[in-house]
N, C-alpha and C positions, 0 to 999 in steps of 0.2 A: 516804314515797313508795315504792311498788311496783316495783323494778326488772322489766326485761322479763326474762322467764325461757323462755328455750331449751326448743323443744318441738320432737322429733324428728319426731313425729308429723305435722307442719305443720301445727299443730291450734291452738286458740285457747288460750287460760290463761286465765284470770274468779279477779280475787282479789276476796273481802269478810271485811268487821271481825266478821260476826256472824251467821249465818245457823240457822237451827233444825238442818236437816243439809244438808251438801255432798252427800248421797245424794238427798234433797227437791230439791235446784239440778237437778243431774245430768238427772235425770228433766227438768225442766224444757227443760233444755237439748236435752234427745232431743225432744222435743215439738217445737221451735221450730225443728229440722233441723241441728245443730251436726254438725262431723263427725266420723268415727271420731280417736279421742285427744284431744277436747278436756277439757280440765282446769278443775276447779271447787276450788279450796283458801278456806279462812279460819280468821282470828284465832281463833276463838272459835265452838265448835258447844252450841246451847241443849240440843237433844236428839238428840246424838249414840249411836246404839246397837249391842252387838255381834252375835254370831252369833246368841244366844241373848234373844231379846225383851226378856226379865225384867230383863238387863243391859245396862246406859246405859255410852256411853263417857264416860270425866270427862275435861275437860280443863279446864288453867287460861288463862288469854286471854294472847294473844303470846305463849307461850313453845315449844308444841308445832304439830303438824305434824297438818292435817285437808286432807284430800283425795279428792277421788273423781274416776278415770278413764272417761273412756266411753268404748265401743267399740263398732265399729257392724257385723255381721255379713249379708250378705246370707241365711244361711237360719241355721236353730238348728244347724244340721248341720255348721257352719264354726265353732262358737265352739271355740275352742282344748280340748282336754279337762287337766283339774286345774287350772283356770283358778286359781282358790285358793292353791294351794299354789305354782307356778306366779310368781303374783303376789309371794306370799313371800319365793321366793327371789331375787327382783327387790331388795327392801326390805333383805336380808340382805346381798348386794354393794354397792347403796346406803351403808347403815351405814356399812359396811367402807371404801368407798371414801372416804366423808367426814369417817370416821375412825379413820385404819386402826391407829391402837394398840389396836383392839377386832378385829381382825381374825382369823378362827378362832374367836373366842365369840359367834357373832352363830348361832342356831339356830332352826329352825322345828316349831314344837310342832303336829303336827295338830290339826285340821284348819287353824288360819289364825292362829296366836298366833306373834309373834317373840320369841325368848326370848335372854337374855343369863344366864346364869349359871344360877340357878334361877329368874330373876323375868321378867317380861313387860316386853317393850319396846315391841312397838307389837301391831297388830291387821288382819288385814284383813279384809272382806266385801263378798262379790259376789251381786250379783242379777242377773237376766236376765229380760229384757219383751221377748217375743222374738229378733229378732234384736241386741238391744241388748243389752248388759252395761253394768254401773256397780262398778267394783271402787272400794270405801270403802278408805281407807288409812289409820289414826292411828297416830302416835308419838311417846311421849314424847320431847321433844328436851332442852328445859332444864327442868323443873319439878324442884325442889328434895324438896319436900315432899308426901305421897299422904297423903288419908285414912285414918282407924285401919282401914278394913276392906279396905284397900289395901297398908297398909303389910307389910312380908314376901312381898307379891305382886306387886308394880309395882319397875317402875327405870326411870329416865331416861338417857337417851346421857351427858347431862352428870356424872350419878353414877357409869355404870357407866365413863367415861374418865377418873374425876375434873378436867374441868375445866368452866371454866364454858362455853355456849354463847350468843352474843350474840342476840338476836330477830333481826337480820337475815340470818343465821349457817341460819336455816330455810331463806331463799328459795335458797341453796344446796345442802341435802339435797334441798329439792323437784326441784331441775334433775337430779341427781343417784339420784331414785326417779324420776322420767318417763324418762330416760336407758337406765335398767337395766331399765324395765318395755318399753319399745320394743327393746332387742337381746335381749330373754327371747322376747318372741313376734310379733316381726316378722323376726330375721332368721338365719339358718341359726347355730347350735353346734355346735363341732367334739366333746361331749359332749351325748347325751342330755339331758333334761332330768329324767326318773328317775334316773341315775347322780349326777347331780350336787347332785340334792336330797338322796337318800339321802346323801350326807356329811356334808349341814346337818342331818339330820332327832334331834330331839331327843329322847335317853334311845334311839337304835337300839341293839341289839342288847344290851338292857336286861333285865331283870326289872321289868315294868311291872300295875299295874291296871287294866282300861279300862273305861268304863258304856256299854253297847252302847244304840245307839238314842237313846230320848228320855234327860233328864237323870231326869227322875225314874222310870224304868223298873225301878228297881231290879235289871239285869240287867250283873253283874261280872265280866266274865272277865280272870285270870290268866294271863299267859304273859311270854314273849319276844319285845318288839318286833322283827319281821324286815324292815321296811321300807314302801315303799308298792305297788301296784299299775301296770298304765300308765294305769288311768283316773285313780289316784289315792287306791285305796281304801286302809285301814291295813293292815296285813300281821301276824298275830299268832300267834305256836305257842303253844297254850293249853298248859297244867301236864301232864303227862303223854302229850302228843304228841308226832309229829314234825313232820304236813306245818303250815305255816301258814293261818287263816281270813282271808277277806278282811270287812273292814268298813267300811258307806258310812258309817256316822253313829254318833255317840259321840262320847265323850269319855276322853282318861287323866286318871287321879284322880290314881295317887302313882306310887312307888317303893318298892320293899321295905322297907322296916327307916328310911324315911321319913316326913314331914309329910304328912300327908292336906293335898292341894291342884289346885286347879283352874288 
């Protein structure tokens, strides 16, 4: 049975055992006039997917965390800007909060990966159909075990805190990432919300790689990650600069004198 789950929002919650994607609901739910913050979670997404098309999110049934928020903006011109990242660092105090022996290793890998150490923990993705948003949330919560082409790149809450976490132990972090996603961009911070990422933001002020634009662009630039932008763009002193370039889309591949990884 489904406890009720606290939604700051005053916004509905919609839980199911199985749906194709909580982003497929979402939409649904904008269609049929649901209001700004209502929440679509379940057990189990058939075809769940990340930023990048190519890549399906995996999850295993009852153990992780699928969800997507709506939000409902009267012009395009109000939706929050670095909604993304934004969102993240929502997910990142989440974590924390729900389990705060991880506390300080919980980081935000641009554009939308949460990362725990060197590995991925959860993922977000945001769309916008006008004045709508659907920000997609996954995280691994309890799964033990990833895929061989997973493994060295995924972690779960439960791994990275070494303990186990119960299925019902989710409906908790959920209350927990609605919570943190409602005081991130409904209601005034006594810090920025660039200052405060920039402390999550993962490999700053690094020796980094990054593939400018599309994945397969073939186009690498070297430098110093210097942070983000205020829209949100990455911030980069390429190898023999000083000032930093700003970039909307990419991705970082490695680290120096590290494992080539995504």
């Amino acid at each position: 049975m489904t406890p009720t789950i606290r939604n700051p929002f005053n916004a509905p919650v919609y839980h199911e055992e199985t749906v194709a994607s909580t982003m497929d609901v979402s939409r649904q739910l904008a269609e049929r006039g649901e209001l700004h913050g209502t929440v679509i979670f379940a057990d189990f997404q058939e075809a769940g997917r990340g930023r990048i098309r190519e890549r399906s999110w995996e999850m295993d049934k009852n153990v992780n965390l699928a969800l997507t928020v709506l939000l409902r903006y009267p012009n395009v011109e109000d939706i929050p800007p670095a909604l993304t990242l934004r969102a993240g660092l929502a997910v990142c105090f989440a974590v924390e909060d729900f389990l705060p022996s991880l506390r300080g290793e919980v980081k935000i890998k641009w554009p939308n990966d949460i990362m725990i150490g060197s590995k991925k923990a959860a993922g977000i993705l945001c769309e916008a159909v006008g004045g709508n948003v659907h920000i997609g949330i996954g995280i691994n919560a309890a799964q033990k075990e990833f895929p061989d082409h997973l493994r060295g790149k995924a972690v779960s809450l439960s791994l990275a805190a070494g303990r186990d976490i119960a299925p019902d132990e989710r409906f908790c972090l959920l209350e927990k990432v609605i919570d943190r996603l409602y005081r991130e961009l409904e209601t005034p911070q006594k810090s920025g919300w660039k200052d405060r990422l920039e402390q999550r933001l993962y490999k700053k002020d690094e020796q980094v790689s990054f593939a400018e634009g599309a994945a397969d662009s073939g186009k690498v630039i070297r430098g110093r990650l210097a942070g983000v932008g205020s829209g949100g763009e990455l911030l980069i002193v390429p190898e023999g600069e000083t000032e930093a370039l700003p970039f909307v889309s990419g991705e970082l591949l490695f680290v120096y004198g590290g494992t080539a990884s995504l």
